[in-house]
Structure formats: C-alpha cells, structure tokens
N, C-alpha and C positions, 0 to 999 in steps of 0.2 A: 504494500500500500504506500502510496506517496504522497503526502501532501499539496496542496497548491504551492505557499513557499517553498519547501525543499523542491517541488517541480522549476520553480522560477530560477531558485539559483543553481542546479544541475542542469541546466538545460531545455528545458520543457517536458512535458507528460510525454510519454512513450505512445500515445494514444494519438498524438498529435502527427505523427507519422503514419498513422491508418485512415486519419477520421480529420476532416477541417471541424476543427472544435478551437479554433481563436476569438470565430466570431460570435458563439454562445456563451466563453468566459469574458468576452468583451460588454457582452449586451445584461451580461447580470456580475457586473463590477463588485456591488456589494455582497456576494457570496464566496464560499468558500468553497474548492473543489478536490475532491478527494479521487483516487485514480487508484482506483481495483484491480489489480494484476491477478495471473492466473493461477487456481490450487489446485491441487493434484493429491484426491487421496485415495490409497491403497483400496484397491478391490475389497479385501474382506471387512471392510470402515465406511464402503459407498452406504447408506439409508439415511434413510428422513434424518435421524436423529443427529449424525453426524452433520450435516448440511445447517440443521438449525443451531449446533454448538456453532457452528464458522458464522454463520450472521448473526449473530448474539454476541461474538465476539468483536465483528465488525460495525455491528450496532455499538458495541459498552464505546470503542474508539471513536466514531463518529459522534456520541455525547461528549466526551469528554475534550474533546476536542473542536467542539463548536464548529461542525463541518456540514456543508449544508446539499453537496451534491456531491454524487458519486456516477465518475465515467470510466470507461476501460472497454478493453476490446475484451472478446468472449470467440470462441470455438464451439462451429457448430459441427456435430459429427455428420460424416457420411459426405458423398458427393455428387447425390441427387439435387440437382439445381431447383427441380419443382419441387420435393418435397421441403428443402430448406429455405424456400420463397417466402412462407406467410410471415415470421417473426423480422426479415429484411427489406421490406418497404421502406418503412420511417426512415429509420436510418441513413439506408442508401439514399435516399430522395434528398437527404436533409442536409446528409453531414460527410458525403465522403468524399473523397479528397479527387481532383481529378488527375487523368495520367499525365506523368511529366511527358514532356515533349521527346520523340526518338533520337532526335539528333542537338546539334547546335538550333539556336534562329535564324531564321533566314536573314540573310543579308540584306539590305536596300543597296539599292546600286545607286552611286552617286551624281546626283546632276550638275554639271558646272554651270552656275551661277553666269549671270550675264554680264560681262561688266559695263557698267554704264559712266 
C-alpha cells in the first residue's frame, strides 16, 4: 500500500503507468489517495474469511490514516475478452491511458520564410 505522499515523493503511484488517474487526483485536491497493490494468498488460506481479515486490515489503515480513496490496478483471470468485459467499461472509458506513439513524431518540414 502507498500512500499519496510517499506516492509524490517516490515518484508517482504505480497505477499511474496503467490508468490516466492525474486528472481524478487533480479534480479532488482535497482528498487523500491510497494505492492498493496486489496480494497473493496461499491456496489453502483463499475463503471469505481470509479476504475479510485483509480488508479489515486495510480498512483499520485507511482510518487511521485519514485516507479517503483507494486506486490500484487488479488482475483479472483468464483470457476471455467477452467474459472479462462487464467489470471493464468504467474504467477503460474513463481512465486508461492511451498508446504511446510507435515511433519518434513526425517531423514538420521546414518553410523558409520570405524575406521581405
């Protein structure tokens, strides 16, 4: 988990490399942003219960810490496009970064000027 400060002065949220999210922390200045990285628990520890210890724990830091949003990237399994479609509208419509460019930019070709 990273905070908004510690995101500012390391460099930015890592989130910020998947997702255009400058102009969401832009637009809500007075909040606080908390950045969710990804957990991994052991097969025989996956159930409910586990799951609600880990936001319960993420909840007790987000009180205590006067944090008031929480973003991060997430994994969705599998590599059915349509069945992984409905939870990625919002998102993708909203927030995702577009492709950088293939190459350099095109050049403008230069005009010489008239001299007068």
């Amino acid at each position: 988990m990273r905070r908004q400060p510690l995101a500012e002065e390391y460099g930015g949220f890592y989130t910020a490399g998947e997702f255009e999210i400058g102009s969401l922390i832009a637009r809500h200045g007075a909040l606080q942003f908390l950045e969710l990285g990804r957990s991994c628990v052991l097969a025989p520890y996956r159930n409910k219960r586990t799951v609600e210890l880990l936001w319960l724990g993420i909840w007790s830091y987000v009180l205590q810490n006067g944090l008031d949003v929480k973003i991060g990237c997430a994994r969705l399994d599998g590599t059915a496009p349509k069945r992984l479609a409905p939870p990625l509208p919002w998102p993708r419509r909203r927030h995702v970064r577009p492709p950088a460019p293939a190459g350099p930019p095109p050049r403008t070709p230069l005009t010489p000027t008239p001299s007068g």
